[in-house]
C-alpha positions in Angstrom: 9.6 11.6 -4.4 7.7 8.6 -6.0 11.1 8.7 -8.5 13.1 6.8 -5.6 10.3 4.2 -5.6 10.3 1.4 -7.8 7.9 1.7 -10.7 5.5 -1.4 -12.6 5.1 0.1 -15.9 2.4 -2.8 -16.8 -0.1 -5.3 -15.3 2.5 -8.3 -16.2 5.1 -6.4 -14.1 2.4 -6.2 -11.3 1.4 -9.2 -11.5 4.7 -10.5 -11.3 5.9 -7.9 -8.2 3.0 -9.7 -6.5 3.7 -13.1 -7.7 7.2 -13.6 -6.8 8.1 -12.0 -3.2 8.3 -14.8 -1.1 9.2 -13.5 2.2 7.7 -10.3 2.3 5.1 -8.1 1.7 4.3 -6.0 -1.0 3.4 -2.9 -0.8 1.6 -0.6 -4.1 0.8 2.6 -4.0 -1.3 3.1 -6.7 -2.4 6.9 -8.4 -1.0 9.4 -10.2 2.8 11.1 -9.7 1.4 14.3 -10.4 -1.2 14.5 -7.1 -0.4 16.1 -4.7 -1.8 13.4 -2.3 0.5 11.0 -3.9 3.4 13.0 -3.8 2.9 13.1 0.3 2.4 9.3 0.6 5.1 9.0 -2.0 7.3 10.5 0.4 6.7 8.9 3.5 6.8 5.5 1.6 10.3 6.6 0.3 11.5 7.7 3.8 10.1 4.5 5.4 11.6 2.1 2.6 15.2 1.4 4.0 13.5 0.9 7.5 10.6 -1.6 6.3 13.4 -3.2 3.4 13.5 -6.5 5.4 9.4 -6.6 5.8 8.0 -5.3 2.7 9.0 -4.2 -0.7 7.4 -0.8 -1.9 6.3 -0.3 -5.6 4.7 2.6 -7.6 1.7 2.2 -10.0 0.7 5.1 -12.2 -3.3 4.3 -12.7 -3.7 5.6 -15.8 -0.8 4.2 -17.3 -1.7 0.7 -16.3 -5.7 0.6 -16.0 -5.8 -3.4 -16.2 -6.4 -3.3 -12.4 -8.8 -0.4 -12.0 -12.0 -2.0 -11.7 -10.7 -5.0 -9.9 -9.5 -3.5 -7.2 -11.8 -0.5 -7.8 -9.1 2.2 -7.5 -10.7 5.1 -8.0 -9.2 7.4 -5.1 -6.6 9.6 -6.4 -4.8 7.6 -3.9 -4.5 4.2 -3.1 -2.3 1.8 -1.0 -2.8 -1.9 -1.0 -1.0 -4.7 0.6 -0.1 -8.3 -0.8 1.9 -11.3 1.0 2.1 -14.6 -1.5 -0.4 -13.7 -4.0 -2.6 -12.9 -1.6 -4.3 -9.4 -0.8 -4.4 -8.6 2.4 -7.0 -6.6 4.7 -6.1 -3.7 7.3 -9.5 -2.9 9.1 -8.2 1.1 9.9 -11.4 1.7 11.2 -13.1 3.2 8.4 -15.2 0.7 6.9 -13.3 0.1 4.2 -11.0 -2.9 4.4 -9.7 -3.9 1.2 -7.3 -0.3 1.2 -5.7 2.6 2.2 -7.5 5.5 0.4 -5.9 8.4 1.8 -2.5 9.7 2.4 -1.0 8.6 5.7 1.5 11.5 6.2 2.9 9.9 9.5 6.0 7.7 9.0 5.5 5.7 12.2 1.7 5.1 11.7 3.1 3.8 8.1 5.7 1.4 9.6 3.3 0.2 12.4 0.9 -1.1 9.8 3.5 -2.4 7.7 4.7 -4.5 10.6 1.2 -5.4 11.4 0.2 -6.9 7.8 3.4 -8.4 7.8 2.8 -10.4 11.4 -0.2 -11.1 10.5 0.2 -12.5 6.9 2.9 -14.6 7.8 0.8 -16.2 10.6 -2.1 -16.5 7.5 -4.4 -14.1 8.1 -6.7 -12.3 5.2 -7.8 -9.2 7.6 -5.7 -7.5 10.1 -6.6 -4.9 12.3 -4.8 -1.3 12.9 -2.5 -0.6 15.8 -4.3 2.9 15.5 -8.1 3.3 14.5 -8.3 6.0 12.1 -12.2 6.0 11.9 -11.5 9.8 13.8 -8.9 11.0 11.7 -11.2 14.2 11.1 -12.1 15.9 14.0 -14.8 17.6 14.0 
């Protein structure tokens, strides 16, 4: 599904995705079309777009098409989503440990659209780090 999203062919185009949005948060899902974990956040990004469109904007970034930002963001999942509101990156703490990203695919719509709404409530109120309406820190149970 990631061919309904937008795609940034280059690091100029990211930059610029990033640069420019003024109101609302962007959204990049960054990875390969061809994984299967991609293909599932892919979707659920795709589904959630017309519902999030006055919140966030949602763009695509193939990794190894556009390696500029690899090691700065250190993107080395097979699947990554990242959050940005003014030039500025913002945190979710999911619980995990990891705060600068969403390393996994998060195959529920809703929990998708409640942390959407959440970076964007707290970005536009200036915060760097937001927490999770969910912790995901026991999204395995053993």
């Amino acid at each position: 599904m990631s061919y309904l999203l937008t795609h940034l062919p280059n690091g100029w185009a990211i930059d610029q995705a990033i640069v420019t949005e003024e109101d609302r948060i962007v959204v990049i899902r960054f990875g390969h079309d061809y994984n299967p974990e991609c293909m599932k956040q892919d979707d659920v990004l795709a589904s959630i777009a017309e519902k999030v469109k006055n919140m966030a904007v949602i763009y695509v970034v193939d990794i190894t098409e556009v390696p500029d930002l690899n090691s700065m963001y250190e993107l080395y999942d097979d699947c990554t989503t990242m959050f940005f509101y003014r030039n500025k990156h913002i945190m979710v703490d999911l619980g995990t440990g990891n705060n600068n990203k969403i390393n996994w695919a998060l195959t529920n719509k809703q929990d998708m659209i409640d942390i959407i709404e959440t970076v964007y409530r707290g970005a536009r109120k200036g915060k760097g780090l937001v927490n999770s309406p969910r912790d995901f820190s026991t999204k395995y149970k053993y």
